[in-house]
C-alpha positions as CSV (number, residue, x, y, z in Angstrom):
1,X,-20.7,0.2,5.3
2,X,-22.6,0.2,2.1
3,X,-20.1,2.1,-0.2
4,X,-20.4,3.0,-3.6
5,X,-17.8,3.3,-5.9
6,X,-16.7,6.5,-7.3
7,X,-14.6,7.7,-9.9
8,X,-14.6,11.1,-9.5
9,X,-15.9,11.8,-6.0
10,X,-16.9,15.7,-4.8
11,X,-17.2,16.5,-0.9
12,X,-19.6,17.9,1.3
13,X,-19.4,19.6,4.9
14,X,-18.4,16.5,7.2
15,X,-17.1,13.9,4.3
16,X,-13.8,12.3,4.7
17,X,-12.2,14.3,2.1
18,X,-8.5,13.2,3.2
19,X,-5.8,10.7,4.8
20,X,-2.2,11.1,5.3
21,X,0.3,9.3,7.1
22,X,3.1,10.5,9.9
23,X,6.2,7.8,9.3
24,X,9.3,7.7,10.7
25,X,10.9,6.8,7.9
26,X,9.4,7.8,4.4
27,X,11.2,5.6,1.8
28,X,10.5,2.4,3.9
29,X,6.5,3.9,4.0
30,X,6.8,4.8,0.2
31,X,7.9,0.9,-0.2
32,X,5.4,-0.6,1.5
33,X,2.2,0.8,0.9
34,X,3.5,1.3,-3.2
35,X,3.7,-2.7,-2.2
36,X,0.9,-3.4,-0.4
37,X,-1.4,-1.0,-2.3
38,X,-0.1,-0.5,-6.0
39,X,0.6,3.2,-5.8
40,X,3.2,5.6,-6.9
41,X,4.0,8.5,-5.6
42,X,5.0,12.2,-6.6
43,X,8.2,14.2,-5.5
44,X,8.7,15.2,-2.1
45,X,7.4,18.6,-1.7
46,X,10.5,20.5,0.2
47,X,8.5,23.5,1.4
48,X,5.8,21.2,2.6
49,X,8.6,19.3,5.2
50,X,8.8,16.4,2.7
51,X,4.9,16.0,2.6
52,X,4.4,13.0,-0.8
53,X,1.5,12.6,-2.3
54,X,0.6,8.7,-3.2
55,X,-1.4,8.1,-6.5
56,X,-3.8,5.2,-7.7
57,X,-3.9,5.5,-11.7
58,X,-2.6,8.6,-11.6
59,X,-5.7,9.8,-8.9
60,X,-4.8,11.0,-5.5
61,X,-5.7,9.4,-2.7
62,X,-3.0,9.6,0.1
63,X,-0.6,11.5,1.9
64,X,2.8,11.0,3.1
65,X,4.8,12.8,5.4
66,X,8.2,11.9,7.4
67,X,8.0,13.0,11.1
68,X,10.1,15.6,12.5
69,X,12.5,15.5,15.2
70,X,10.3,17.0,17.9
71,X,7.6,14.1,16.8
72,X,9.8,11.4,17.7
73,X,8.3,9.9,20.9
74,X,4.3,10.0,19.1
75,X,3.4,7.1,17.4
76,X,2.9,6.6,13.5
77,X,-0.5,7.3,12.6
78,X,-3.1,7.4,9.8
79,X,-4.6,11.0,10.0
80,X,-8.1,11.3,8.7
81,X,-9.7,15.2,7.3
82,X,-13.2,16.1,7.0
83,X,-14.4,18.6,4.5
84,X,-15.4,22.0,5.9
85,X,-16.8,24.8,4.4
86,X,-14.9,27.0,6.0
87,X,-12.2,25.8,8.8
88,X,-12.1,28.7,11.7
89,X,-16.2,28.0,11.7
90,X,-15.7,24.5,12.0
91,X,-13.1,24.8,14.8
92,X,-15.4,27.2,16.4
93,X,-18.1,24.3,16.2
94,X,-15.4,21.7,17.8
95,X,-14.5,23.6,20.8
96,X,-18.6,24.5,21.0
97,X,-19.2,20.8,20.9
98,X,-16.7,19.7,23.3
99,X,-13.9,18.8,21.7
100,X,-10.1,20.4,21.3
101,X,-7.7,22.1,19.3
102,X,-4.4,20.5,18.0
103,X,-3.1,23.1,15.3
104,X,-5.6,26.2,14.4
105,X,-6.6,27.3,11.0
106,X,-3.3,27.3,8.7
107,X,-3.4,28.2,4.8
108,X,-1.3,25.9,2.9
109,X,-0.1,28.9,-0.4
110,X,-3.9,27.9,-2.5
111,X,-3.8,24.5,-1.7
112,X,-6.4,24.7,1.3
113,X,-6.8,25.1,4.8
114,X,-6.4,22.7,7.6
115,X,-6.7,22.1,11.2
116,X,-6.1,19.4,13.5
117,X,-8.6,18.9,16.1
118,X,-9.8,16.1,18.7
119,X,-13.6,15.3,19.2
120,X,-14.7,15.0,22.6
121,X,-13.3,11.6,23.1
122,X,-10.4,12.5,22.4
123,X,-10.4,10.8,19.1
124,X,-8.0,13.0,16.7
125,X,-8.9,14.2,13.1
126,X,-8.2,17.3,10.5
127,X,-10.5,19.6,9.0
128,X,-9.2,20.6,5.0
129,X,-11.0,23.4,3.4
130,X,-10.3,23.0,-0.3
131,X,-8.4,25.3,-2.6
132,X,-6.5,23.9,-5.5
133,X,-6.4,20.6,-3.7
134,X,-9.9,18.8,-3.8
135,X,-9.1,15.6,-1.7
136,X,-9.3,11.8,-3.1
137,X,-9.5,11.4,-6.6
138,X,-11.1,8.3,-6.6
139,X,-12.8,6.5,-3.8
140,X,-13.9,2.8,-3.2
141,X,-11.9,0.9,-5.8
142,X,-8.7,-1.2,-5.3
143,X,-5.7,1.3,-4.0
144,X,-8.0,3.6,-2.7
145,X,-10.0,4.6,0.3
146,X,-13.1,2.1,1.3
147,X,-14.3,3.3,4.3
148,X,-13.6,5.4,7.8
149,X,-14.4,4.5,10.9
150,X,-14.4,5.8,14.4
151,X,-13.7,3.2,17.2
152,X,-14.8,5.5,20.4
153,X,-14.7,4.2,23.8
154,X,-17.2,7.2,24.4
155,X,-19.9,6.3,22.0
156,X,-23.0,8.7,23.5
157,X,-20.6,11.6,23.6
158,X,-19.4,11.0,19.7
159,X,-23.3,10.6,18.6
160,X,-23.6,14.2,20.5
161,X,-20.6,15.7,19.1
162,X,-20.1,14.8,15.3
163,X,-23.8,16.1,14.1
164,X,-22.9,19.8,16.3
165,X,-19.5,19.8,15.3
166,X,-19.4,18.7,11.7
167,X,-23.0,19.0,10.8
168,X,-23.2,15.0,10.2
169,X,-26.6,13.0,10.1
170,X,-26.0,10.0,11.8
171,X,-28.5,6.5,11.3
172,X,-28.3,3.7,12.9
173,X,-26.8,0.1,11.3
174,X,-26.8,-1.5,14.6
175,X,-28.2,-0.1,18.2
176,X,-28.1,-2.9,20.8
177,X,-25.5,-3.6,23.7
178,X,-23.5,-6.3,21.7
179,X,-22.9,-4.2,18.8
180,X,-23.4,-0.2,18.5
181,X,-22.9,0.9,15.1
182,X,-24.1,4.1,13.1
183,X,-23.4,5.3,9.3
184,X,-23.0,8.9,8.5
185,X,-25.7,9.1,6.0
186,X,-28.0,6.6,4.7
187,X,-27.5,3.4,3.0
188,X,-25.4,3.5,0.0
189,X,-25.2,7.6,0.6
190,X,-23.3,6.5,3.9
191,X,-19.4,8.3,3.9
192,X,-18.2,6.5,7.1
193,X,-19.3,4.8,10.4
194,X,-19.1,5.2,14.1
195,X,-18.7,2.8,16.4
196,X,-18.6,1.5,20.1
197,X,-15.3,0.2,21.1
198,X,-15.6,0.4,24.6
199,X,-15.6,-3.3,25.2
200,X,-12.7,-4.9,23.3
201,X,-11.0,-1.6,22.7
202,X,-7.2,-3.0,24.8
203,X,-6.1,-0.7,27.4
204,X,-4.2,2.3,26.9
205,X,-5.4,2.5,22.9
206,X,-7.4,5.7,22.5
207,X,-9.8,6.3,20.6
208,X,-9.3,6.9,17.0
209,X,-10.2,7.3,13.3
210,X,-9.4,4.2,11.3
211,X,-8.8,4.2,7.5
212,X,-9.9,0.7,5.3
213,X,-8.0,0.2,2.1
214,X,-9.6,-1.6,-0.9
215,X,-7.6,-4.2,-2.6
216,X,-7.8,-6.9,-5.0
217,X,-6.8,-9.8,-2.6
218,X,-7.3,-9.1,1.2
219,X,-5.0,-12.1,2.0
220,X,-2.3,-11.5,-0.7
221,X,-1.9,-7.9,0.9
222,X,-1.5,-9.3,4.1
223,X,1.1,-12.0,3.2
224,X,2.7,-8.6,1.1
225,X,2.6,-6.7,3.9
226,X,4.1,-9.0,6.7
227,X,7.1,-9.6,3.9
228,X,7.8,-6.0,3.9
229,X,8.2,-5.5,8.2
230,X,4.6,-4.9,8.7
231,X,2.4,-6.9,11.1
232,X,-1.1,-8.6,10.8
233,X,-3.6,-7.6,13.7
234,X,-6.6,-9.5,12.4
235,X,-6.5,-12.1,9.4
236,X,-8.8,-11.6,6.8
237,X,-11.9,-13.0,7.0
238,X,-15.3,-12.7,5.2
239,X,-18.0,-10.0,6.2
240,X,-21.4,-8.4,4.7
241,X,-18.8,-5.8,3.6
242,X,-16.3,-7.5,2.1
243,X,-13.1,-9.4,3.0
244,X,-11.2,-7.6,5.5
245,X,-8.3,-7.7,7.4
246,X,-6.7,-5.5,10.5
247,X,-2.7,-4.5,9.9
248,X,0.1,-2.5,10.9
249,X,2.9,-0.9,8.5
250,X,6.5,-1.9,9.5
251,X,6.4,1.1,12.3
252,X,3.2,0.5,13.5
253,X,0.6,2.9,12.3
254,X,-2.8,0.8,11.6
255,X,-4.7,0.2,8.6
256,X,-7.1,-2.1,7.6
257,X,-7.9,-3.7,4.2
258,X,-10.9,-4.9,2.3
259,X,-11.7,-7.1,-0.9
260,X,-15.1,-7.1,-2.3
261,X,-15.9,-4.0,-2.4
262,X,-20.0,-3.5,-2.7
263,X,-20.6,-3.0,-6.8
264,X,-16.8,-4.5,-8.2
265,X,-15.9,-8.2,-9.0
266,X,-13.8,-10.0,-6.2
């Protein structure tokens, strides 16, 4: 988890290029995270089904969307997109590599491309293929994203799948039974982490794609986030990668937040 900030990040095959939210109710989501996280949003995009996008200083770095009707018995989630040079070869490499197909290839009018897909454990994630719409603007600063992280109850199928399916060069942080943990990329080049959940995952929590949120005050946006309906999972407490805390927005959907981000005061 050795992140570098960026202020101007670019994207290569297999980076986390994207996050957005499914919410059952968007103003409430709008309120909180603008709360929790210090951003503002932009106009609800009508022909994109309401889709907002949230800004930090005036930089993308999230998505909004309101679910529809048909939606209403999944659960809110964080969505997290991985670059691709070109979606219908990367879906080709999913299904090749195990894993399944949620929504094909659809063009989104010169914004991109996107799929949804599922790797082999099941874990769910999107593919973008950039047009006009290059992913986060900033990365690694307070209000935007820190790290990803997959929590797999399959751990020797996701190592098998993620470098066929998404090209990803994976190195090991940790590699013993107590703690299995391994970076995509190297060291401060590293663009997420992967890692065994199997024992503490709770039953009938699948696996899944996690997104951490740098802020200022990892306990303040807890305290925020608890006075605005949402609930604290983990309080925050201090690691080798900052001060971070486990939470869930008023409906549910996870998150995670972290001070002291490697290379910024706090």
């Amino acid at each position: 988890m050795a992140a570098t900030p960026s202020a101007r990040p670019t994207f290569a095959q297999g980076d986390p290029v994207w996050a957005d939210l499914i919410t059952t109710d968007l103003p409430r989501a709008r309120e909180f995270y603008g709360s929790v996280l210090g951003w503002t949003f932009q106009e609800p995009r009508e022909s994109f089904g309401g889709y907002v996008n949230a800004l930090k200083d005036g930089e993308l770095v999230a998505g909004l969307m309101p679910k529809e009707p048909e939606m209403a018995d999944f659960p809110d989630t964080w969505s997290v997109y991985f670059s691709s040079d070109d979606v219908s070869a990367s879906v080709e490499a999913v299904v090749a590599a195990g894993g399944q197909v949620h929504m094909p290839p659809t063009e989104l009018t010169g914004l991109g491309s996107m799929a949804m897909v599922a790797d082999s454990g099941d874990a769910v994630f999107g593919l973008w293929e950039s047009g006009t719409h290059k992913g986060f603007g900033a990365l690694r600063v307070p209000g935007t994203p820190y790290w990803f992280e997959l929590a797999t109850r399959d751990f020797p199928a996701a190592q098998e799948f993620y470098p066929r399916a998404l090209g990803m060069s994976l190195f090991p942080m940790s590699d013993t039974p107590e703690f299995r943990y391994f970076t995509v990329g190297e060291g401060r080049d590293a663009t997420a982490g992967l890692m065994d959940a199997s024992a503490f995952l709770p039953e009938g929590v699948p696996s899944s794609w996690q997104v951490y949120w740098g802020v200022d005050d990892a306990d303040a946006a807890c305290t925020t986030a608890v006075s605005l309906g949402g609930a604290v999972l983990q309080e925050a407490e201090d690691t080798p990668f900052g001060r971070i805390a486990s939470l869930t927005d008023p409906f549910g959907a996870p998150f995670k937040v972290a001070q002291g981000i490697p290379g910024q005061e706090g």
